[in-house]
N, C-alpha and C positions, 0 to 999 in steps of 0.2 A: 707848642711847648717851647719855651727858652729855658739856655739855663749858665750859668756862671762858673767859672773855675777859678779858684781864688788859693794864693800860698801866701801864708801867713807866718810873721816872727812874733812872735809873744816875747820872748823870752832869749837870751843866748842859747837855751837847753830845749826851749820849745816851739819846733816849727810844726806845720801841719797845713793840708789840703782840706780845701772847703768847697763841697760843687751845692750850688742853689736851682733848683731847677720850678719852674712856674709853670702848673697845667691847667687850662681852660676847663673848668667844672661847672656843671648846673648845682648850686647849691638851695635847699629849701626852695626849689623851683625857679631861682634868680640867678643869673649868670655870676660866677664867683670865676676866684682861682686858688686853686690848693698848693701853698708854697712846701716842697719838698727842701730839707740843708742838712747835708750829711758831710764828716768829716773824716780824713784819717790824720792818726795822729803818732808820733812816737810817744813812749812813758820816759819821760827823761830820767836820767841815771838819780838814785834817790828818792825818786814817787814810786809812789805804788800805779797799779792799773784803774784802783778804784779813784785814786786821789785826781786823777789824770781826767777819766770818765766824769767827777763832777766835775772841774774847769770846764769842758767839755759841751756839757750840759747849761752852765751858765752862759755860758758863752751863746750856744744855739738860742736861750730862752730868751738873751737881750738882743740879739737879734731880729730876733720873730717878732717881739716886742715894737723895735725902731720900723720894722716895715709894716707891720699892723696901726702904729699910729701915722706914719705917712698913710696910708693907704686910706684910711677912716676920714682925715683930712682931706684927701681928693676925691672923697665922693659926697664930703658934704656942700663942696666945690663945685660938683657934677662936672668935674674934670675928665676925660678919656685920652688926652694927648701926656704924651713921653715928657717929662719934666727931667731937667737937670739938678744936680743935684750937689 
């Protein structure tokens, strides 16, 4: 398992913690990895909890997104070595 701790400024009003953690899975019988990205966040003065929850939620899905297509990339590569980035 790895995993990432990341503090993030969005905003003057919006900071928040991002841990990404990567566990080694047999996926459909083929070795995968199941990326875990969970965050905490304050509601900044003026949002609501839900408002705050979808930024939130964007945020995670372009995420998942940018590593999903690196990741699709380096296997049509048949890449296994640590790339910079």
């Amino acid at each position: 398992m790895a995993s990432l701790k990341i503090y993030q400024t969005y905003h003057p009003h919006i900071t928040c913690w991002s841990i990404i953690s990567l566990h080694p899975e047999i996926i459909d019988g083929r070795p995968g990895t199941l990326v875990i990205e969970s965050f905490v966040m304050d509601v900044p003065e003026g949002n609501t909890k839900g408002e705050t929850c979808y930024f939130v939620e964007a945020l995670i899905k372009c995420n998942l997104k940018s590593l999903a297509k690196v990741s699709e990339a380096l296997a049509v590569q048949d890449r296994t070595e640590p790339i910079d980035l």
